[in-house]
ZAMAR-207732 format. One line per field, with one value per residue (C-alpha): residue number from 1; x, y, z. Coordinates in nm, 3 decimals. Layout:
resi <- (NUM_...)
px <- (X_...)
py <- (Y_...)
pz <- (Z_...)
//
This chain:
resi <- (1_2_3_4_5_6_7_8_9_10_11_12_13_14_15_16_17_18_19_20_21_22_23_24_25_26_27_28_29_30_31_32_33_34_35_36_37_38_39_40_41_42_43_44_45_46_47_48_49_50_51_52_53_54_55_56_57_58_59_60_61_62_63_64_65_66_67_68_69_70_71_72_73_74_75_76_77_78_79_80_81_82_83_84_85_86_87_88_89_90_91_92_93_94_95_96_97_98_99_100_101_102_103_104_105_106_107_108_109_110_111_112_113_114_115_116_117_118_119_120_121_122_123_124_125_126_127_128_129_130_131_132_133_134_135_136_137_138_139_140_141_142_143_144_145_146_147_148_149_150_151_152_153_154_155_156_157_158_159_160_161_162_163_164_165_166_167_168_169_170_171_172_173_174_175_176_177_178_179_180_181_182_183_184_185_186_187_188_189_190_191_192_193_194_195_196_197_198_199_200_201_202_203_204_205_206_207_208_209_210_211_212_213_214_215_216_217_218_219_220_221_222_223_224_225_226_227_228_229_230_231_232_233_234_235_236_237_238_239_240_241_242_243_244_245_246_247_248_249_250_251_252_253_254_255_256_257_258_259_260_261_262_263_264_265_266_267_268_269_270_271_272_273_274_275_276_277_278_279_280_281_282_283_284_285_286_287_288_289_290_291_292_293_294_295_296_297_298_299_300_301_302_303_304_305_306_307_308_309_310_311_312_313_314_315_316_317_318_319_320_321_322_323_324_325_326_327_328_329_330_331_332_333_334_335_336_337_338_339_340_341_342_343_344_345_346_347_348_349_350_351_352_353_354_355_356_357_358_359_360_361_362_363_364_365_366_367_368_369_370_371_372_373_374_375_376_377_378_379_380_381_382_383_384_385_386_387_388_389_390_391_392_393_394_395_396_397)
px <- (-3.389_-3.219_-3.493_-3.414_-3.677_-3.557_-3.816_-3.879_-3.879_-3.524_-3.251_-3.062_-3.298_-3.101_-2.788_-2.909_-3.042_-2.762_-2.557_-2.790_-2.749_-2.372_-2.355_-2.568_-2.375_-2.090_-2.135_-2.289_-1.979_-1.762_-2.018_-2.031_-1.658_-1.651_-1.948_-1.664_-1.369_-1.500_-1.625_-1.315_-1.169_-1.367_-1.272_-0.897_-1.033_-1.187_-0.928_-0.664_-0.838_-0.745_-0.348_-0.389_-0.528_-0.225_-0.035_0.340_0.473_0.755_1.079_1.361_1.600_1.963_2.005_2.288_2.226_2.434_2.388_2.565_2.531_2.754_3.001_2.929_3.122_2.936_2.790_2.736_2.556_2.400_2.060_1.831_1.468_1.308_0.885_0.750_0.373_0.157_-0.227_-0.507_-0.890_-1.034_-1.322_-1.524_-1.589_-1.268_-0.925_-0.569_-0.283_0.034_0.337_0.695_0.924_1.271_1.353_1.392_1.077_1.114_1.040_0.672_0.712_1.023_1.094_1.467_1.734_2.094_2.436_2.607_2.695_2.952_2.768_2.511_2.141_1.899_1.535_1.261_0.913_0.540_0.476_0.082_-0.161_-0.525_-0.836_-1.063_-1.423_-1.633_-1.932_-2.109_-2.448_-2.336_-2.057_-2.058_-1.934_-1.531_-1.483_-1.138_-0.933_-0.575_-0.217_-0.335_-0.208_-0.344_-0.720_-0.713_-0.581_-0.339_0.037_0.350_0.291_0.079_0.135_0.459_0.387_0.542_0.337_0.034_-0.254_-0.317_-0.712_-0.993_-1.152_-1.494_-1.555_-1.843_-1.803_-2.021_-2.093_-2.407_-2.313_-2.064_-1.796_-1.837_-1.725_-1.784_-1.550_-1.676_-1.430_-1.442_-1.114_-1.034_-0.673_-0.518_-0.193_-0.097_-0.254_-0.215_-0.301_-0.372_-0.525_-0.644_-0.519_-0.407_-0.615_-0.668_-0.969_-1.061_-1.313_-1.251_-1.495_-1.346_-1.544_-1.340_-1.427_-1.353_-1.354_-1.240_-0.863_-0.855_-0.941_-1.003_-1.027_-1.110_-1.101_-1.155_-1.035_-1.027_-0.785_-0.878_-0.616_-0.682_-0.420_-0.087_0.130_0.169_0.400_0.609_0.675_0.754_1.024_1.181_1.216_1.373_1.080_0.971_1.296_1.104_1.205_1.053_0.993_0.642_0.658_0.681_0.641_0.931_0.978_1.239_1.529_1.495_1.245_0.986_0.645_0.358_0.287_0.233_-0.098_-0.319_-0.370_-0.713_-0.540_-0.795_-0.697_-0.800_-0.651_-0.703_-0.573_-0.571_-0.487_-0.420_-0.382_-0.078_-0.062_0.181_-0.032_0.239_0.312_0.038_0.066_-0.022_-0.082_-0.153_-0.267_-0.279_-0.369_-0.333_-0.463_-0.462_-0.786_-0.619_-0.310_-0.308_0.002_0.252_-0.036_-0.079_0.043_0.092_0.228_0.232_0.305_0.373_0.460_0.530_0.517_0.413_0.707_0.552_0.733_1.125_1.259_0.981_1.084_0.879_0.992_0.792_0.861_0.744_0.738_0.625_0.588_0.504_0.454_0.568_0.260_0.058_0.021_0.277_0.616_0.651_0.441_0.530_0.770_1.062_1.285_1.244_1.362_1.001_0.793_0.865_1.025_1.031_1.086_1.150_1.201_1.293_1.252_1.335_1.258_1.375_1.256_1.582_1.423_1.121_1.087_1.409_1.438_1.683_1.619_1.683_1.612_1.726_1.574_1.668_1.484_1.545_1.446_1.090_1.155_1.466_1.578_1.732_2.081_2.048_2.303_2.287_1.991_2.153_1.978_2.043_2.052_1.994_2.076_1.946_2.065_1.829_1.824_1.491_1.338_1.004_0.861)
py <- (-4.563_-4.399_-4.219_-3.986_-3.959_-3.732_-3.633_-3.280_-3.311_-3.438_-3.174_-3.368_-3.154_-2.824_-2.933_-3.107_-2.733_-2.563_-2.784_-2.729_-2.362_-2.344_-2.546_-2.329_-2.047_-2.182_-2.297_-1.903_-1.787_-2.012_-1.948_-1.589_-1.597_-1.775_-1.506_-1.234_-1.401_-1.502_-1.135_-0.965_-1.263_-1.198_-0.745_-0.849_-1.077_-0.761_-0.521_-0.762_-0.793_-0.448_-0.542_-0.896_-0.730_-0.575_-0.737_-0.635_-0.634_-0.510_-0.585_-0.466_-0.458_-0.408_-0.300_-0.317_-0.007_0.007_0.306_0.212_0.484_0.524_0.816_0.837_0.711_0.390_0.488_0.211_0.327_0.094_0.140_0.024_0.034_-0.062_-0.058_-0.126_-0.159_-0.234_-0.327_-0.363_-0.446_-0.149_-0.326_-0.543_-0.249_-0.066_-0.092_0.116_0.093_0.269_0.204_0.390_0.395_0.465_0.724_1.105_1.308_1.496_1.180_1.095_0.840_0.640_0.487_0.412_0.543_0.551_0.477_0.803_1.118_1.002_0.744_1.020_0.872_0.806_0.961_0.793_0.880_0.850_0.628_0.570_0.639_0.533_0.429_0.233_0.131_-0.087_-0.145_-0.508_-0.362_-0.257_-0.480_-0.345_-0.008_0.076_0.432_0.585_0.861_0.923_0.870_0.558_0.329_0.366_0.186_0.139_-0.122_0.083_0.076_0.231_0.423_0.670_0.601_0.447_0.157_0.310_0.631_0.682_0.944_1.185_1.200_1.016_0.719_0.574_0.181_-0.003_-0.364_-0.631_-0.954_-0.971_-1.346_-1.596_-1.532_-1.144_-0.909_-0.532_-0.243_0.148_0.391_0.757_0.954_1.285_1.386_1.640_1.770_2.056_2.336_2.695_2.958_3.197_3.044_2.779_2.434_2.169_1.823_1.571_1.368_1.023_0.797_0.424_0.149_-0.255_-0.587_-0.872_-1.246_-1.572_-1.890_-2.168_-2.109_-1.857_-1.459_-1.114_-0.783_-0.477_-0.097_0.253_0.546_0.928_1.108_1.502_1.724_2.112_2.359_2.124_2.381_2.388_2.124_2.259_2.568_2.273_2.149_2.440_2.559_2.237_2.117_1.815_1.611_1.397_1.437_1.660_1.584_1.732_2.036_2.383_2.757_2.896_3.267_3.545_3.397_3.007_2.886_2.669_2.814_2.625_2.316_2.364_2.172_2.027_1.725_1.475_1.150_0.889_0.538_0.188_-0.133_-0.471_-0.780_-1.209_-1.450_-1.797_-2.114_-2.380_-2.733_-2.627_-2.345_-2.188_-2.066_-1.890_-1.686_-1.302_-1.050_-0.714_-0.433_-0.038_0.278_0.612_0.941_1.298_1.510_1.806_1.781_1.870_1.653_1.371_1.281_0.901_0.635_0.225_-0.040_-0.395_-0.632_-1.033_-1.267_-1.631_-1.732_-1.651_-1.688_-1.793_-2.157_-2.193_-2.254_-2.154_-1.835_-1.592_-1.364_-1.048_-0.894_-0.473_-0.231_0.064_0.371_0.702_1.035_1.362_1.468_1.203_1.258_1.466_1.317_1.367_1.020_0.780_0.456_0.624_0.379_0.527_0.874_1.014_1.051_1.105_0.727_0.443_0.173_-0.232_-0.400_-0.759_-0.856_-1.172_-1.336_-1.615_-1.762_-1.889_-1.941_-1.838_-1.475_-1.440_-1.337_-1.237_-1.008_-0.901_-0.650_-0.464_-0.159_-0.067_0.371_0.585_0.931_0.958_1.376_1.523_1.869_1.853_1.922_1.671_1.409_1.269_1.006_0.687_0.351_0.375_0.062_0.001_-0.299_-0.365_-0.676_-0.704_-0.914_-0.903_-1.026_-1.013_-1.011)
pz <- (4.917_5.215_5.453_5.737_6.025_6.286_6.591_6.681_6.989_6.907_6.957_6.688_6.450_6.564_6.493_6.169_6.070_6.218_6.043_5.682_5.698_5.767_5.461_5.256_5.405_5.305_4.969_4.891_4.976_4.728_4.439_4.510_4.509_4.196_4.007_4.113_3.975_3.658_3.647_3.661_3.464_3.201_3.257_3.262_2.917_2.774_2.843_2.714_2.366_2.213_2.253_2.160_1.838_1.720_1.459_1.401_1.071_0.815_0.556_0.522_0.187_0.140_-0.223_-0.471_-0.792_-1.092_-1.360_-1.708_-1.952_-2.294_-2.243_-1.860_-1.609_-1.415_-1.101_-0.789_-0.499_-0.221_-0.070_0.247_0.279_0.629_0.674_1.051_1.037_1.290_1.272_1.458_1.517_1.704_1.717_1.507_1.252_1.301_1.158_1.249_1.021_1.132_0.932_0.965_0.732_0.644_0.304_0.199_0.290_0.028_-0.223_-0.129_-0.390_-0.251_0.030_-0.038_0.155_0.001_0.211_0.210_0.408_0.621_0.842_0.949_1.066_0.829_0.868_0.967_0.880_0.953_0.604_0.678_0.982_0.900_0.967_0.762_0.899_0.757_0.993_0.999_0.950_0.546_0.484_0.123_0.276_0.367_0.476_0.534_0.606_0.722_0.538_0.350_0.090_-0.308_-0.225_-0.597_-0.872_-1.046_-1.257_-1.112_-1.491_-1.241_-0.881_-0.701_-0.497_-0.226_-0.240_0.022_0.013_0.231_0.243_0.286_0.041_0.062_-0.113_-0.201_-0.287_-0.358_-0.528_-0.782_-0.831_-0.735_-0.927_-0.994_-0.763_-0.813_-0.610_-0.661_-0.485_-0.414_-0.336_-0.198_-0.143_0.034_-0.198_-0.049_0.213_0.163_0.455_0.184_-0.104_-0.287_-0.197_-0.413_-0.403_-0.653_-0.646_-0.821_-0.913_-0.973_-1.061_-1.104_-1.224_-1.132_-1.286_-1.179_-1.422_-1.173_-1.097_-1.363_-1.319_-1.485_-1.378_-1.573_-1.424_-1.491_-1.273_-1.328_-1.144_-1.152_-1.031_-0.926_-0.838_-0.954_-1.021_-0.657_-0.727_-0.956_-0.703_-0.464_-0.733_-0.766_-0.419_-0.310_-0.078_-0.325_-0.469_-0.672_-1.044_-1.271_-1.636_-1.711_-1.944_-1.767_-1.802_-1.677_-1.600_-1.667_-1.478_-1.644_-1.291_-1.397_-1.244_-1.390_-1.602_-1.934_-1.897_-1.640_-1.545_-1.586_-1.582_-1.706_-1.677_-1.784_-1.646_-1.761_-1.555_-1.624_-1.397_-1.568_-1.412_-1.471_-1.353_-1.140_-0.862_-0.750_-1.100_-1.251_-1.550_-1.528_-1.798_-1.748_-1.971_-1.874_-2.071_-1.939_-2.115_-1.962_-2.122_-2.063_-2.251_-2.619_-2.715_-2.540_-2.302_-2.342_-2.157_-2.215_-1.959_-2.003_-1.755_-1.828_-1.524_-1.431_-1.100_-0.753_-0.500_-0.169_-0.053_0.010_-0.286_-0.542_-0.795_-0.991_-1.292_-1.522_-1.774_-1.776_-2.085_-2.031_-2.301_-2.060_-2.275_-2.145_-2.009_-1.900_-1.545_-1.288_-1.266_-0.933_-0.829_-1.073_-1.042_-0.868_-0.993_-1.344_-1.463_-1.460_-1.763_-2.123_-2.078_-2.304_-2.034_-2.043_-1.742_-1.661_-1.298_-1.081_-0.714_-0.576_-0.216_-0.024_0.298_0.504_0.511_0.280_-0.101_-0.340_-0.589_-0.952_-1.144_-1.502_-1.616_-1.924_-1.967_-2.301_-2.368_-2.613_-2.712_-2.698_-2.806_-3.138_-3.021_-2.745_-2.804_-2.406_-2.491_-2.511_-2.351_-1.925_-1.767_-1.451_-1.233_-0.918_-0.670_-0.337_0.004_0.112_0.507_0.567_0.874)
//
């Protein structure tokens, strides 16, 4: 052991505490320093978080349609459909969802736009703008309000996939056991404002039990959708303000306008979904089972769409393939939202389509729709079988 004697009567003992403080002096400085710049390290940390957040993401499809129709000339036309979405953590409760997307804005229910007029721009549109919240302290609990997509499991027999709400949505979820998982949702939807009157809304209510059985799954739901003031959107139709097809029955007036459906709409539906397993993962088989009924129709008010699939295209190279047939009565539920790629309701529809994985990101498409009238007018001879084909290039990104 090293031992320092030092006299003090020495005046080495000055400069030894001259020299101690210094030092102290010195080495209060650097740590102090050091305290400040991890302190606005760790600010320039926080305030870099919310940007580091955001998550960019879209696709973009390039789309070959062919219309073959006995007695009618073939049509081709060509169609694009871009999506730029971007999403973020707010915080650790909080979520933002803004997506943009290309289409007509007077088709809610499509976001396709087609390759005409003359190489004029195509439109651009605010597609979805939410929030959802769903706060640690109830993790069973979702709220949400904005543009939003469909926060339930439905068909495109009822709702497009490309459609969003305009509204707000509240969700409780939560998981009794292991392998049961139960979702409630409420939904209120904004579906048209009127200065002077009564809006139109539609509200739902959706409850889903989903079951898991090793690799293997179920999931049965129930919604009601309950529409008020609907023949909004008929006036919508007629004035030229809502494109989206029309095929419900009307009430027209004097001069041949349609002003009113001839019923209104409480659009129950029940959905039942299986997920099997294969020994190859990547191709599971899917079967899926909807039936649609509107309560406040008196006649062509039911609805039935079946879906059968193989496949789950995910890795280069890997393919998927479902078959969809689809039996929509006249009256099920307004025209106006359903599968856009189908002539509205009063269908009998069978669908074949096809994906195929070429590279990362990349897909190529196929798909045959093959629609039919169910009710025609007597002397209606213009309901032969349409077929419709559809080629796509698909990027994801």
């Amino acid at each position: 052991m090293l031992h320092l004697h030092l006299s003090l009567s020495s005046p080495s003992i000055f400069r030894f505490l001259w020299t101690a403080v210094a030092l102290l002096s010195i080495t209060e400085t650097s740590l102090g320093a050091q305290d400040t710049a991890d302190d606005e390290s760790a600010q320039q940390s926080t305030t870099a978080t919310w940007p580091d957040k955001l998550r960019l993401s879209g696709d973009f499809r390039s789309r070959y349609e062919g219309f073959y129709k006995t007695s009618r000339p073939t049509r081709n036309r060509t169609r694009l459909r871009l999506r730029l979405r971007i999403d973020s953590e707010i915080n650790n409760d909080t979520r933002f969802q803004l997506q943009v997307a290309s289409g007509d804005p007077g088709t809610p229910a499509s976001t396709n736009q087609t390759f005409k007029g003359f190489f004029q721009p195509k439109p651009f549109n605010l597609d979805r703008a939410f929030v959802a919240y769903n706060p640690r302290a109830a993790e069973a609990v979702t709220l949400g309000i904005g543009k939003f997509p469909t926060p339930v499991m439905r068909t495109q027999m009822t709702f497009d996939d490309d459609l969003n709400f305009e509204g707000g949505w509240e969700q409780f979820s939560w998981k009794p056991q292991e392998n049961v998982a139960i979702d409630l949702v409420a939904l209120q939807t904004a579906v048209n404002e009127v200065s002077h009157g009564a809006d139109a809304y539609m509200l739902g209510g959706y409850g889903a039990a989903s079951f898991t059985f090793g690799s293997n799954s179920l999931q049965l739901s129930a919604a009601n959708y309950i529409w008020r003031n609907a023949d909004q959107i008929v006036a919508a139709q007629a004035s030229g303000e809502l494109t989206s097809i029309l095929t419900n029955r009307v009430i027209r007036n004097a001069d041949g306008i349609a002003t009113n459906f001839a019923s209104e709409f409480n659009v129950v539906d029940i959905i039942a979904e299986a997920t099997l397993n294969t020994p190859n993962p990547d191709y599971p088989l899917r079967l899926l089972i909807d039936y649609a009924v509107n309560t406040k129709a008196t006649t062509d008010r039911k609805g039935f769409w079946i879906e059968a699939g193989y496949g789950d295209p995910g890795p280069v190279g890997s393919w998927g393939a479902t078959y969809t047939s689809g039996w929509i009565e006249q009256d099920v539920t307004p025209s106006a939202f359903v599968f856009s790629d189908m002539p509205g309701t009063n269908i009998r529809l069978n669908m074949i389509e096809t994906s195929y994985i070429v590279k990362a990101g990349l897909s190529l498409d196929v798909t045959l729709h093959l629609t039919k009238r169910l009710v025609v007018a007597q002397n209606d001879t213009s309901n032969q079988l349409l077929a419709r084909l559809h080629v796509a290039t698909v990027v994801r990104f």
